[in-house]
PDBQT receptor file of N, H, CA, C and O in Angstrom, charges set to zero:
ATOM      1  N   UNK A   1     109.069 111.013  16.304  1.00  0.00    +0.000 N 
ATOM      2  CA  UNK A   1     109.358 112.326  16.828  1.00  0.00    +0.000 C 
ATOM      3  C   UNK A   1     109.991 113.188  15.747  1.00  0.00    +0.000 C 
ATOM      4  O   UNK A   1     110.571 112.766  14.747  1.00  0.00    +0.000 OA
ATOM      5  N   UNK A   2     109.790 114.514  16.106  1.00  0.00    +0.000 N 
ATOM      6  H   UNK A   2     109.319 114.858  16.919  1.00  0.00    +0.000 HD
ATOM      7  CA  UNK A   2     110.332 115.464  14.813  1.00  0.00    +0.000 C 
ATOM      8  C   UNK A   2     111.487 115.934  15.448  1.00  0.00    +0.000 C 
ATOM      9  O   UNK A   2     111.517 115.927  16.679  1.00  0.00    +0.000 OA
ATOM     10  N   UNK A   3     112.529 116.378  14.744  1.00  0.00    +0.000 N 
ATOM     11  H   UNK A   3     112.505 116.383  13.745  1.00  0.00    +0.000 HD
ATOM     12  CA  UNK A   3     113.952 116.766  14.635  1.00  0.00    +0.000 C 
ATOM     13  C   UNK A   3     113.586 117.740  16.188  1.00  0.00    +0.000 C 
ATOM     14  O   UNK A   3     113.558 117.059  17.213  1.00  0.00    +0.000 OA
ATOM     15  N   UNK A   4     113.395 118.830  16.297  1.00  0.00    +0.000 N 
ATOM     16  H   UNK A   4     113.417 119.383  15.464  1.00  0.00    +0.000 HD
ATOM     17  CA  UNK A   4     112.688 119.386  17.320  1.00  0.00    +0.000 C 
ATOM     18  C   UNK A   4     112.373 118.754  18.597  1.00  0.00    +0.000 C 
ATOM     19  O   UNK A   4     112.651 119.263  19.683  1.00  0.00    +0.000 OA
ATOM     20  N   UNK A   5     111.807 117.671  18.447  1.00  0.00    +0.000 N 
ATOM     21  H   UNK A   5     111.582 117.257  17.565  1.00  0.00    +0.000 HD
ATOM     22  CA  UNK A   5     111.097 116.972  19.639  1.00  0.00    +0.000 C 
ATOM     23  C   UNK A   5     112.091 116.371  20.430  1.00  0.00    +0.000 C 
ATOM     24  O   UNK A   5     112.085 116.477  21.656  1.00  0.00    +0.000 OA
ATOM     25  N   UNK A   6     113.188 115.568  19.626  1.00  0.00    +0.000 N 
ATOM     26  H   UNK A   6     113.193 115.482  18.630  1.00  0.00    +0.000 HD
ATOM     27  CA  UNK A   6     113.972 114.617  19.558  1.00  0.00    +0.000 C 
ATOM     28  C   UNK A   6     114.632 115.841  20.301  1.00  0.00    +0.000 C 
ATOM     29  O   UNK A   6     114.397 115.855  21.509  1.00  0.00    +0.000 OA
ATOM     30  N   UNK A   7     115.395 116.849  19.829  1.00  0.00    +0.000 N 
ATOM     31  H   UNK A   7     115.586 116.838  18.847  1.00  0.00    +0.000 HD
ATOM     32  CA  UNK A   7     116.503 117.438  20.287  1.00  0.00    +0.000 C 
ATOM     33  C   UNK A   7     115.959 118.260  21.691  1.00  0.00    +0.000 C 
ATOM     34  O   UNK A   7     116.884 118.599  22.429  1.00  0.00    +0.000 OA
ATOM     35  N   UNK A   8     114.484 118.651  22.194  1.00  0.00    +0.000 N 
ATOM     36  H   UNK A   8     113.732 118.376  21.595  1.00  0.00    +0.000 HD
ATOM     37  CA  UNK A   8     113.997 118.845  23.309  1.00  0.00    +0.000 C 
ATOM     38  C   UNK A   8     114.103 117.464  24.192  1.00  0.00    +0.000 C 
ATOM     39  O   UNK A   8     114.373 117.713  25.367  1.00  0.00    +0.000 OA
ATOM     40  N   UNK A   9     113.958 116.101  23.907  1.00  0.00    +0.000 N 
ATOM     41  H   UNK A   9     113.739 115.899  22.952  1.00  0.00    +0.000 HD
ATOM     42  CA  UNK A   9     114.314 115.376  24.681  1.00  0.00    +0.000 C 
ATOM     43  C   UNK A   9     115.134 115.068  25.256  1.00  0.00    +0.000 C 
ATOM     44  O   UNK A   9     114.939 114.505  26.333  1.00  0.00    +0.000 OA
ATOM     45  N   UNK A  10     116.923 115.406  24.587  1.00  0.00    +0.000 N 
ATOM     46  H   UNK A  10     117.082 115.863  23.713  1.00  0.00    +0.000 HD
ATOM     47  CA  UNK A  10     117.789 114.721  24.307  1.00  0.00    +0.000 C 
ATOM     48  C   UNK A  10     118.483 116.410  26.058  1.00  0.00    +0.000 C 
ATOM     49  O   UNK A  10     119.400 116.455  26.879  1.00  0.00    +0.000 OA
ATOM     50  N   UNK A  11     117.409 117.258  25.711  1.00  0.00    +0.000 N 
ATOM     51  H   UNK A  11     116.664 117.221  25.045  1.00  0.00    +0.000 HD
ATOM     52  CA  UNK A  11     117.757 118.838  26.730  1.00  0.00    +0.000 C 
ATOM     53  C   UNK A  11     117.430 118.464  27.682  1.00  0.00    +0.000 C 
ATOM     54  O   UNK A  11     117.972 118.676  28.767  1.00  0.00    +0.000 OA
ATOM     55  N   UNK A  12     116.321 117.728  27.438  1.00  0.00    +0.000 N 
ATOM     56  H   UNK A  12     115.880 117.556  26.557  1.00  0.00    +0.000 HD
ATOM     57  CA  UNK A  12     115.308 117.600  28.828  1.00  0.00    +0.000 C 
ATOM     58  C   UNK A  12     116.307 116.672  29.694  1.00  0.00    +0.000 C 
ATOM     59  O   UNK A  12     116.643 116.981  30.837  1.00  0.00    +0.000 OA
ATOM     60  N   UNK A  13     116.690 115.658  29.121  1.00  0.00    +0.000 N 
ATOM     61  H   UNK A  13     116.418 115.407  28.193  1.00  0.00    +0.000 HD
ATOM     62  CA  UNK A  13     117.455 114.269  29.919  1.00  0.00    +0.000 C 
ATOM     63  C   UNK A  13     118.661 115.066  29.945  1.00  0.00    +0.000 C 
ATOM     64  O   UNK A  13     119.434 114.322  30.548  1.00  0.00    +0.000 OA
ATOM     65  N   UNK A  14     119.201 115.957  29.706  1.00  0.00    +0.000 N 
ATOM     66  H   UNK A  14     118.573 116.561  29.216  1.00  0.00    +0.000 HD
ATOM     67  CA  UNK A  14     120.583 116.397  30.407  1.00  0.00    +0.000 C 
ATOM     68  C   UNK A  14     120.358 117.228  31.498  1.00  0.00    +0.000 C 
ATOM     69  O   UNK A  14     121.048 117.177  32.516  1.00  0.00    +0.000 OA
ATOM     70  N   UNK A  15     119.432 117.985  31.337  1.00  0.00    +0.000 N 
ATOM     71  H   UNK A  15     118.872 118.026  30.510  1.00  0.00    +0.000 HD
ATOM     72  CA  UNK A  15     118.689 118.758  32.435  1.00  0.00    +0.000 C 
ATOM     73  C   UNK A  15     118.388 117.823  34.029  1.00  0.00    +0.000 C 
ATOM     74  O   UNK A  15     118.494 118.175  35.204  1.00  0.00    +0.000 OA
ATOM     75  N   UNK A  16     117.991 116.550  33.400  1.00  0.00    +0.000 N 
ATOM     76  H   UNK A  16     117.905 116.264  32.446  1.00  0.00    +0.000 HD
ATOM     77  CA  UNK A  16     117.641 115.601  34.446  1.00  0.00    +0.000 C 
ATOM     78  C   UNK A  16     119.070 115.225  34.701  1.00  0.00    +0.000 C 
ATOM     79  O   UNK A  16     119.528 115.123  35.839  1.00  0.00    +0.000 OA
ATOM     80  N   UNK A  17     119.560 115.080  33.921  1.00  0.00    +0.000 N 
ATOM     81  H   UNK A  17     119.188 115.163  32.997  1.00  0.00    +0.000 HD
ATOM     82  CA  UNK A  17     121.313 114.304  34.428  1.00  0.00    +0.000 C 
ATOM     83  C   UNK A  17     122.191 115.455  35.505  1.00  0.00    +0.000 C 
ATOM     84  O   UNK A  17     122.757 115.269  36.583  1.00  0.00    +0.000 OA
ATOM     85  N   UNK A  18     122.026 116.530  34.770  1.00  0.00    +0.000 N 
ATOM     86  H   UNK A  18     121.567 116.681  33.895  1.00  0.00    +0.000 HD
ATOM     87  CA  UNK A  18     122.778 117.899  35.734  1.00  0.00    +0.000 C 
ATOM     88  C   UNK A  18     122.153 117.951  37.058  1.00  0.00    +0.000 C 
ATOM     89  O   UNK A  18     122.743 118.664  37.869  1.00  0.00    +0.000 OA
ATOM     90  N   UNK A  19     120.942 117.275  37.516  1.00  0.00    +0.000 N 
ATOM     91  H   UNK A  19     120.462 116.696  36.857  1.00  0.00    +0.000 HD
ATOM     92  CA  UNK A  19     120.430 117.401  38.676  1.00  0.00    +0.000 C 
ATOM     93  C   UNK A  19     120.941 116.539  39.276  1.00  0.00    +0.000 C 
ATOM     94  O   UNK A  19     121.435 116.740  40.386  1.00  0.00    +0.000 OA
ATOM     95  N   UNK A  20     120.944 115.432  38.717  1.00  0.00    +0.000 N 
ATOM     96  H   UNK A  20     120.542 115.268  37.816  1.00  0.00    +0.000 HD
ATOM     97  CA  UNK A  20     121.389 114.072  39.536  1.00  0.00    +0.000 C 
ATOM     98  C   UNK A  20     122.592 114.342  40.102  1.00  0.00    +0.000 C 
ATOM     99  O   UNK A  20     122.937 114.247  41.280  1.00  0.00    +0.000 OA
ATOM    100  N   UNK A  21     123.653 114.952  38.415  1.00  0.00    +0.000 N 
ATOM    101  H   UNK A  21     123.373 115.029  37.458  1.00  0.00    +0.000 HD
ATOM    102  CA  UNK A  21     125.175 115.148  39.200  1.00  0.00    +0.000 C 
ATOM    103  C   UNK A  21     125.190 116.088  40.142  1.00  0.00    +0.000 C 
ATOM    104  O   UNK A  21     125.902 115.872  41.123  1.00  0.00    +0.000 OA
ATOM    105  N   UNK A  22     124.597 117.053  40.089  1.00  0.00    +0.000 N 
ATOM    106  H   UNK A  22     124.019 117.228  39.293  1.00  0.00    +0.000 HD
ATOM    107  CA  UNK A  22     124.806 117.765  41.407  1.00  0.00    +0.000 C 
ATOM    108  C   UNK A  22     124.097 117.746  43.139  1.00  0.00    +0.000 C 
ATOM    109  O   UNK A  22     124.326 118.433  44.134  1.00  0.00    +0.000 OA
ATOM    110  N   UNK A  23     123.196 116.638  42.869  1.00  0.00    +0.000 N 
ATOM    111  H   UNK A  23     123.010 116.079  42.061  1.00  0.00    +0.000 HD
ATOM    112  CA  UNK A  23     122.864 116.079  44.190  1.00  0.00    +0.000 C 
ATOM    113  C   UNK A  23     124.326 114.976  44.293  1.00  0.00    +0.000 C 
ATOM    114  O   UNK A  23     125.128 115.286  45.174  1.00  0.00    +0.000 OA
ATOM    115  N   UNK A  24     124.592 114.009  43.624  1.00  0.00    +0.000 N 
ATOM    116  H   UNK A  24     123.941 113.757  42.908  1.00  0.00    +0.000 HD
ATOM    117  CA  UNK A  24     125.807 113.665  44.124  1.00  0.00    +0.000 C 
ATOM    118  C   UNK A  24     126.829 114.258  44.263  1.00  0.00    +0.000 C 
ATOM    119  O   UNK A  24     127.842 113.709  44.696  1.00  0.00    +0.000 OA
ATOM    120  N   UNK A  25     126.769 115.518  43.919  1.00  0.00    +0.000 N 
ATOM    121  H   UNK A  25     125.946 115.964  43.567  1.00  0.00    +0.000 HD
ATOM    122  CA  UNK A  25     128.192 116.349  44.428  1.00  0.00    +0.000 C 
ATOM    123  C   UNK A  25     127.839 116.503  45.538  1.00  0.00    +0.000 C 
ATOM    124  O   UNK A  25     128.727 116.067  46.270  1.00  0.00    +0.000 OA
ATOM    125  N   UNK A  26     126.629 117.073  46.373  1.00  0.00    +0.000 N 
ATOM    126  H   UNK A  26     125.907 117.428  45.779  1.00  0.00    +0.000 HD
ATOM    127  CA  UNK A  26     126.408 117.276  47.534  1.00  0.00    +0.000 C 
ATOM    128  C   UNK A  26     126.394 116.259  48.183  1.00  0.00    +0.000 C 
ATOM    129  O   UNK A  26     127.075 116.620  49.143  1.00  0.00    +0.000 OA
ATOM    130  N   UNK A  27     126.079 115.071  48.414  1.00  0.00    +0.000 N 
ATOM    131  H   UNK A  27     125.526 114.777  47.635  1.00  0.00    +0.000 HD
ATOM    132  CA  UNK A  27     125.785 113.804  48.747  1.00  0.00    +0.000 C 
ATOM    133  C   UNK A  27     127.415 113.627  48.872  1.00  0.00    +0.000 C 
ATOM    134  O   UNK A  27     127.621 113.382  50.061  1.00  0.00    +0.000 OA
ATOM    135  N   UNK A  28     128.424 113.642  48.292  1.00  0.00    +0.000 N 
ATOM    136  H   UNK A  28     128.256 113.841  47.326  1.00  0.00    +0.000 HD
ATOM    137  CA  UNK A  28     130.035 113.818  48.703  1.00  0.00    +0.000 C 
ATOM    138  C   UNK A  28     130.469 114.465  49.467  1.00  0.00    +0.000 C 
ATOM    139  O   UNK A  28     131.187 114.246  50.443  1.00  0.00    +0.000 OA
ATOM    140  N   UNK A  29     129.902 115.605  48.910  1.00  0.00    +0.000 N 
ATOM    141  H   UNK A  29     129.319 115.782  48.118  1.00  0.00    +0.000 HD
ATOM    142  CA  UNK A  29     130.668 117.007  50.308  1.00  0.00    +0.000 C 
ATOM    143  C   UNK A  29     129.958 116.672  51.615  1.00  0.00    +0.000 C 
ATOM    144  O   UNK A  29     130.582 116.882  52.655  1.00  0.00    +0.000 OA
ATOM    145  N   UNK A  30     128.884 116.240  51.669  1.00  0.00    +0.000 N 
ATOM    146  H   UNK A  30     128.377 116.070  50.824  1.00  0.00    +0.000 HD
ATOM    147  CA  UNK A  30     127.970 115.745  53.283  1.00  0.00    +0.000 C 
ATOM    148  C   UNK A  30     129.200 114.320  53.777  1.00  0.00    +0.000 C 
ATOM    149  O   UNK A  30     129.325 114.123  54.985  1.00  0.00    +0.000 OA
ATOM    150  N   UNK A  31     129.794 113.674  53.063  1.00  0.00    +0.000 N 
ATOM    151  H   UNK A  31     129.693 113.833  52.081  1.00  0.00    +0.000 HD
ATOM    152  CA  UNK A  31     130.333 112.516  53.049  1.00  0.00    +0.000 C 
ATOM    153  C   UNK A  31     131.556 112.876  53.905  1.00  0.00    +0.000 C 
ATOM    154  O   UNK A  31     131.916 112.507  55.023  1.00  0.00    +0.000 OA
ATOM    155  N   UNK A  32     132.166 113.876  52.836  1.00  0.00    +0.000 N 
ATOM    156  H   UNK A  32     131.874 114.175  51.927  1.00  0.00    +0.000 HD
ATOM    157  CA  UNK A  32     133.799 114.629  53.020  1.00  0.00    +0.000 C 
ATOM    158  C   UNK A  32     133.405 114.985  54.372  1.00  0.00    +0.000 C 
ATOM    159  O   UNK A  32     133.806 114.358  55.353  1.00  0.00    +0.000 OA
ATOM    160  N   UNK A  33     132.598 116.018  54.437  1.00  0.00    +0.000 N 
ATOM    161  H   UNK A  33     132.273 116.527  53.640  1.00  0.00    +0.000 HD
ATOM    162  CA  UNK A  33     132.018 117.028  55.774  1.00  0.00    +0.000 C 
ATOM    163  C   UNK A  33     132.063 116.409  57.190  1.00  0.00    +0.000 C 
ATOM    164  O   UNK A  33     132.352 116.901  58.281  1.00  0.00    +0.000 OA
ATOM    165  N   UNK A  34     131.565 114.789  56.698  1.00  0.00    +0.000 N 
ATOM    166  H   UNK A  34     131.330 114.390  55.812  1.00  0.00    +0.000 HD
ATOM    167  CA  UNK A  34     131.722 113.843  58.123  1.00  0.00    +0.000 C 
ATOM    168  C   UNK A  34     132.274 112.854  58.403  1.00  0.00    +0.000 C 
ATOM    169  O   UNK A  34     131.803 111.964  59.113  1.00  0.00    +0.000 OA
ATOM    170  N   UNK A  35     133.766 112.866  57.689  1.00  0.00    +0.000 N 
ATOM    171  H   UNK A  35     134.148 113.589  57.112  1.00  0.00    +0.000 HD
ATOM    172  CA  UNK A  35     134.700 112.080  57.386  1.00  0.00    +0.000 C 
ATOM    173  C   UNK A  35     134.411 110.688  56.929  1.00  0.00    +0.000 C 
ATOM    174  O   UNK A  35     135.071 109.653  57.019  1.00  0.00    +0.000 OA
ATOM    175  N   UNK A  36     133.345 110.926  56.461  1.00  0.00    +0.000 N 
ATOM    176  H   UNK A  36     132.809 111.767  56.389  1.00  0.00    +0.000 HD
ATOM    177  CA  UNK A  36     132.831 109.328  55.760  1.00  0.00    +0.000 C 
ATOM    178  C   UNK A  36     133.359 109.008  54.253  1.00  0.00    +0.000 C 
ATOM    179  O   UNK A  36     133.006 109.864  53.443  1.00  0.00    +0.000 OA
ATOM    180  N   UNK A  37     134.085 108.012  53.754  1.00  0.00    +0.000 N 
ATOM    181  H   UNK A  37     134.372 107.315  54.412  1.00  0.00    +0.000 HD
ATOM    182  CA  UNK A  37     134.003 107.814  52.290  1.00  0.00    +0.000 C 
ATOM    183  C   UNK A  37     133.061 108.659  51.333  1.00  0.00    +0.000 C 
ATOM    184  O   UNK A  37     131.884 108.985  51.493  1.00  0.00    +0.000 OA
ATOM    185  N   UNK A  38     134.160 108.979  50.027  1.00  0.00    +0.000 N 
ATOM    186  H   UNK A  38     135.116 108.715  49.897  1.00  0.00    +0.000 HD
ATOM    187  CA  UNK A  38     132.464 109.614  49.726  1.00  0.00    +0.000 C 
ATOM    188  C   UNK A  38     131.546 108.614  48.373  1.00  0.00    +0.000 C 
ATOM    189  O   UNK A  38     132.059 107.910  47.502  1.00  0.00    +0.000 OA
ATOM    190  N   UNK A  39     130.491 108.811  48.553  1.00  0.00    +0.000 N 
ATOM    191  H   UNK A  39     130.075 109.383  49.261  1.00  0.00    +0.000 HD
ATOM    192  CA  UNK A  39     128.960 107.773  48.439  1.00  0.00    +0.000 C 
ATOM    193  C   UNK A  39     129.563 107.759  46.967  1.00  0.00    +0.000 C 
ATOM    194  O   UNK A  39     129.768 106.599  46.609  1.00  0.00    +0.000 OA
ATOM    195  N   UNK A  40     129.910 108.716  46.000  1.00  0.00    +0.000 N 
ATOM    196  H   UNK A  40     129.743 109.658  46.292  1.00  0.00    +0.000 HD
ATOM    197  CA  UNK A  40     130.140 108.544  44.348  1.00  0.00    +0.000 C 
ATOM    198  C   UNK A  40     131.838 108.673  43.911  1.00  0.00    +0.000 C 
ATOM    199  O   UNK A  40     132.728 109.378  44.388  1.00  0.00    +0.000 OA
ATOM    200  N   UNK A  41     131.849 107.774  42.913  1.00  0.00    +0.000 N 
ATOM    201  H   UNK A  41     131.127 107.201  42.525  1.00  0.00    +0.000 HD
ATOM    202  CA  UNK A  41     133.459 108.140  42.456  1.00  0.00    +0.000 C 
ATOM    203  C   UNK A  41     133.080 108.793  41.139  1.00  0.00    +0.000 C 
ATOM    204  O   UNK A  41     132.008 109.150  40.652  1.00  0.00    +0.000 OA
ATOM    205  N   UNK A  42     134.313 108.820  40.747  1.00  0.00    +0.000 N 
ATOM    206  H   UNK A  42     135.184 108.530  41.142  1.00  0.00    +0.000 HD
ATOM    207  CA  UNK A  42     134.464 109.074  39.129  1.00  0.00    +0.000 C 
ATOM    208  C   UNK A  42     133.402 108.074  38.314  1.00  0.00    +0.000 C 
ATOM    209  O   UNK A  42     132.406 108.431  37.685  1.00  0.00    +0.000 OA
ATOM    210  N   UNK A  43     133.741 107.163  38.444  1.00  0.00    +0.000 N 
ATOM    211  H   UNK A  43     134.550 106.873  38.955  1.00  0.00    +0.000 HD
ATOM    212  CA  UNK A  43     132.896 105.658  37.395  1.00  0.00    +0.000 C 
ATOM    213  C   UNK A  43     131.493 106.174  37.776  1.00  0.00    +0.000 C 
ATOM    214  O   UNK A  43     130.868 106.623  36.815  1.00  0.00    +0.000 OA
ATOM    215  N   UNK A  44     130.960 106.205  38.779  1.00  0.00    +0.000 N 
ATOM    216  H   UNK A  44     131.467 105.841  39.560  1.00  0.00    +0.000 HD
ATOM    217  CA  UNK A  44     129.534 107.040  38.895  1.00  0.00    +0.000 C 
ATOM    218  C   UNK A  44     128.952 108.647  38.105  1.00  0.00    +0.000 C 
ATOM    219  O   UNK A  44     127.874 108.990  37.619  1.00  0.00    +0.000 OA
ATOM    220  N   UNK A  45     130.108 109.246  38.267  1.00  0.00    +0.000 N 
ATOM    221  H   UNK A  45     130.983 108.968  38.662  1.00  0.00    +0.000 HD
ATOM    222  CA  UNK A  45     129.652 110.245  37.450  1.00  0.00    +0.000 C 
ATOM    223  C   UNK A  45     130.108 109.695  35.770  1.00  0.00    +0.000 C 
ATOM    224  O   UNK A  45     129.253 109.704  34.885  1.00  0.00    +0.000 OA
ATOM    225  N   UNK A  46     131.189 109.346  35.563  1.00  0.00    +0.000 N 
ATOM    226  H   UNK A  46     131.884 109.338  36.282  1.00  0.00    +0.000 HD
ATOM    227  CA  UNK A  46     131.022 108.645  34.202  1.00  0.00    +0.000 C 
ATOM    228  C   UNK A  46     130.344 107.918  33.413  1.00  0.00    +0.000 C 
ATOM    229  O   UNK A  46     130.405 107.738  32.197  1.00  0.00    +0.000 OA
ATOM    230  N   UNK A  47     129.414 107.348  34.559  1.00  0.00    +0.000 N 
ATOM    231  H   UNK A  47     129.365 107.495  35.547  1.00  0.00    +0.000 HD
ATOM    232  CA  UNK A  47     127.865 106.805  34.018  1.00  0.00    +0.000 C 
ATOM    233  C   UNK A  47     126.641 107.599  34.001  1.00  0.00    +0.000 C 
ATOM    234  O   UNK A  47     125.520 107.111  33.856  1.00  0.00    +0.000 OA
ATOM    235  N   UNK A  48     126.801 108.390  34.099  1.00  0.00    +0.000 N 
ATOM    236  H   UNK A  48     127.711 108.787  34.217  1.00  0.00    +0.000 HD
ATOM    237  CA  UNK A  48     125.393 109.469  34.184  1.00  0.00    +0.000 C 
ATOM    238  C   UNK A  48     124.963 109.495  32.672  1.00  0.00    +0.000 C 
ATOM    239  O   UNK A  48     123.843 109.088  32.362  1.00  0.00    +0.000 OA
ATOM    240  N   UNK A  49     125.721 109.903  31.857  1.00  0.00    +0.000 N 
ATOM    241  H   UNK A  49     126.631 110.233  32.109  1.00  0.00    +0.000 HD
ATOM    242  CA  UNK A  49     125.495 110.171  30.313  1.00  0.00    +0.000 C 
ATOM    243  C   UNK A  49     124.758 108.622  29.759  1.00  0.00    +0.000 C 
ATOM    244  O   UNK A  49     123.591 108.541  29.376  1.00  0.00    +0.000 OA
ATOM    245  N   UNK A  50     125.619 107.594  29.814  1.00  0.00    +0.000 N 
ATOM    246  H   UNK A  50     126.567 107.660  30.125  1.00  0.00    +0.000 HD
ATOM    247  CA  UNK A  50     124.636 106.604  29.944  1.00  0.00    +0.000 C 
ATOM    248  C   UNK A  50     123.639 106.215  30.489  1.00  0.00    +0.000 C 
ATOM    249  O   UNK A  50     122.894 105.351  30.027  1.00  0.00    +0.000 OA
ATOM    250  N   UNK A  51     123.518 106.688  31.346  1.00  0.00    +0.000 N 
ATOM    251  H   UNK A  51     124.124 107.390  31.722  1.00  0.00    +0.000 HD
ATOM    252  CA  UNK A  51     122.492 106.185  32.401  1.00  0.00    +0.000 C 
ATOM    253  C   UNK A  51     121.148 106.931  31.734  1.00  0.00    +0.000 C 
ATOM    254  O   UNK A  51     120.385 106.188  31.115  1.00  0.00    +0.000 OA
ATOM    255  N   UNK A  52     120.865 108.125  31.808  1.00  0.00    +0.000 N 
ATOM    256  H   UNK A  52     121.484 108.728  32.311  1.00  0.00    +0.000 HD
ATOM    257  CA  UNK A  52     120.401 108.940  30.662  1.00  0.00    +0.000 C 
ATOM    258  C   UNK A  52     119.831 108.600  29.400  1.00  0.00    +0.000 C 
ATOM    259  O   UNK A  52     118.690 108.815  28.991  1.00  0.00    +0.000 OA
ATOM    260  N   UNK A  53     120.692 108.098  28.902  1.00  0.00    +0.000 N 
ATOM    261  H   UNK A  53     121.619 107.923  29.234  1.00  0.00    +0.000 HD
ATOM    262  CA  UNK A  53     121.028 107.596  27.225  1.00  0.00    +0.000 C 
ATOM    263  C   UNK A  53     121.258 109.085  26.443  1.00  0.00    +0.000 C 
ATOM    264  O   UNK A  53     120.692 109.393  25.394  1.00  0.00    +0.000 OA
ATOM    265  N   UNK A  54     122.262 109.981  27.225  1.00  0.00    +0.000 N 
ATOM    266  H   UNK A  54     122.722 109.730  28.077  1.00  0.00    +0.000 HD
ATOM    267  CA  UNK A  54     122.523 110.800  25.657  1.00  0.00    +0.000 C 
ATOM    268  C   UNK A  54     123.951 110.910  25.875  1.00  0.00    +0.000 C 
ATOM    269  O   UNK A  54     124.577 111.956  26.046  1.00  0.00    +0.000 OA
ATOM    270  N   UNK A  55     124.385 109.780  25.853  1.00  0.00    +0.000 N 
ATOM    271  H   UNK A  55     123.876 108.930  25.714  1.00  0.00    +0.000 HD
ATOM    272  CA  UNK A  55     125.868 109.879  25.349  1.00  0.00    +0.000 C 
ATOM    273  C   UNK A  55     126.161 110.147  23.891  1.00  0.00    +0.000 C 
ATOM    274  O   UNK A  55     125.043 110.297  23.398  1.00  0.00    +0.000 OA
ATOM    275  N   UNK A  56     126.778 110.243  23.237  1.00  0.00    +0.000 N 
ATOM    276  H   UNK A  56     127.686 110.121  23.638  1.00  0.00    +0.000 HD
ATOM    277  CA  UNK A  56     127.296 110.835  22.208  1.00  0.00    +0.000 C 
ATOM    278  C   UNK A  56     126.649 109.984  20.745  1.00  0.00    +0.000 C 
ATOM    279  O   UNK A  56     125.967 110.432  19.823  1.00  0.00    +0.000 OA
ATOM    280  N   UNK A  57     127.209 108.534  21.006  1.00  0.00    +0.000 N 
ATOM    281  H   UNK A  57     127.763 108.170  21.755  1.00  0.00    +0.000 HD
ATOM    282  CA  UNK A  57     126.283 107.323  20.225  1.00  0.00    +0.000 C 
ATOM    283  C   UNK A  57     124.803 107.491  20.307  1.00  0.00    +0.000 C 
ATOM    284  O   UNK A  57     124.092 107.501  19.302  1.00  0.00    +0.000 OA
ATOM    285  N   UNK A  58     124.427 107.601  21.319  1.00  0.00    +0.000 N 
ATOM    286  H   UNK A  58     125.005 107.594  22.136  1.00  0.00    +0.000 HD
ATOM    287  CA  UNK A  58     122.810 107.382  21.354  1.00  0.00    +0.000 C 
ATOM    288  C   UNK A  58     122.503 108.396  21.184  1.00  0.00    +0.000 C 
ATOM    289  O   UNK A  58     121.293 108.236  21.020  1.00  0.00    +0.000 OA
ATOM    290  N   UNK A  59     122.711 109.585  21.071  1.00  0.00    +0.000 N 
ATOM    291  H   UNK A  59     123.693 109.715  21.204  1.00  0.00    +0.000 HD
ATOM    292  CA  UNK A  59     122.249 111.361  21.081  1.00  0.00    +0.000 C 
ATOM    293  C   UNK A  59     122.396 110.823  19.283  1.00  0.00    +0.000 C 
ATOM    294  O   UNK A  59     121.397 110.991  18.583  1.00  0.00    +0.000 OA
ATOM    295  N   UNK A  60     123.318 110.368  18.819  1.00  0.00    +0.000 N 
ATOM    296  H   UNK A  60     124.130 110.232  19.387  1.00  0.00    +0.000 HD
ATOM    297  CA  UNK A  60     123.455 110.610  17.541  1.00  0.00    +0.000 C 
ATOM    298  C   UNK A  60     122.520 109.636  16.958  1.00  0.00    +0.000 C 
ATOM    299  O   UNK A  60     121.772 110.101  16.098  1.00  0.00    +0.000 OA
ATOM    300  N   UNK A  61     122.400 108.417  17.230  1.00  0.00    +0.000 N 
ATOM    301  H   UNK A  61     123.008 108.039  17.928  1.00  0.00    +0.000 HD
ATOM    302  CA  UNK A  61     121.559 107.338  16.815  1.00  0.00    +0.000 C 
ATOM    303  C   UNK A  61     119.486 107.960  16.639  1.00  0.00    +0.000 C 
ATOM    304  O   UNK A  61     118.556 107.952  15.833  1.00  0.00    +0.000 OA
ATOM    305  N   UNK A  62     119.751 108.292  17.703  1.00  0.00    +0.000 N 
ATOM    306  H   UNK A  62     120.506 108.299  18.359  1.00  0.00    +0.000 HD
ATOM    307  CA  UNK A  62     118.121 109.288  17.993  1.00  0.00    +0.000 C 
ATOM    308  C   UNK A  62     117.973 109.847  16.611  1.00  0.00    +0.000 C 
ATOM    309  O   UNK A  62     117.063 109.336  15.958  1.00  0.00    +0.000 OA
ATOM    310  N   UNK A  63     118.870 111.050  15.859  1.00  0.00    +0.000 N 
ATOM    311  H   UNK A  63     119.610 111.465  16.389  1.00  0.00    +0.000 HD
ATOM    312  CA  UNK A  63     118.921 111.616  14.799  1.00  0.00    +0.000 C 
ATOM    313  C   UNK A  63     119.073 110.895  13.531  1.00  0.00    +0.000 C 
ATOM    314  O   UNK A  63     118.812 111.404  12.442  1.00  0.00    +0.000 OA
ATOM    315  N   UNK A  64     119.541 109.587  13.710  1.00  0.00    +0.000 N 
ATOM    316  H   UNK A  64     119.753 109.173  14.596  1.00  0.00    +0.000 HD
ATOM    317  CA  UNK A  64     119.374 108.550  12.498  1.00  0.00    +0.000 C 
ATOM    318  C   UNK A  64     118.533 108.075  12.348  1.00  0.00    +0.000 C 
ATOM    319  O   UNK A  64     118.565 107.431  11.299  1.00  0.00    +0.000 OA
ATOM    320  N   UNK A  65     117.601 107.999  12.900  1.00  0.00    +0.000 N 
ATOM    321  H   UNK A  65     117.576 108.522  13.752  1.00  0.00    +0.000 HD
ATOM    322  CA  UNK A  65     116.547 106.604  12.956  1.00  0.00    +0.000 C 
ATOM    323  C   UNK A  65     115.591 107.190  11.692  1.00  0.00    +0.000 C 
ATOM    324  O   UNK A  65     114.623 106.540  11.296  1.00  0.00    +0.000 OA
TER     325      UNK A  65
């Protein structure tokens, strides 16, 4: 992949990650809303970037290779 490609991928998968986190924000407030536990904690959203792979290491590793 070219410098370009790489850094459109790296948009694209945060783009996909910002969706995810914000269906689990809603997926909480439906939770909160009906006094149920809510479905995500912190450690869930703290895994999104991994989950992904563009945490900071791997965003940077992409650009080394």
């Amino acid at each position: 992949m070219t410098a370009e490609q790489k850094a459109a991928y790296i948009i694209a998968q945060a783009a996909c990650m910002l969706a995810t986190l914000e269906a689990m924000k809603v997926e909480n407030a439906n939770c909160e809303s009906q006094g149920r536990p809510q479905a995500y904690n912190s450690l869930s959203f703290s895994a999104l970037s991994e989950t992904f792979g563009i945490h900071h290491n791997a965003a940077l590793g992409l650009f080394n290779e």
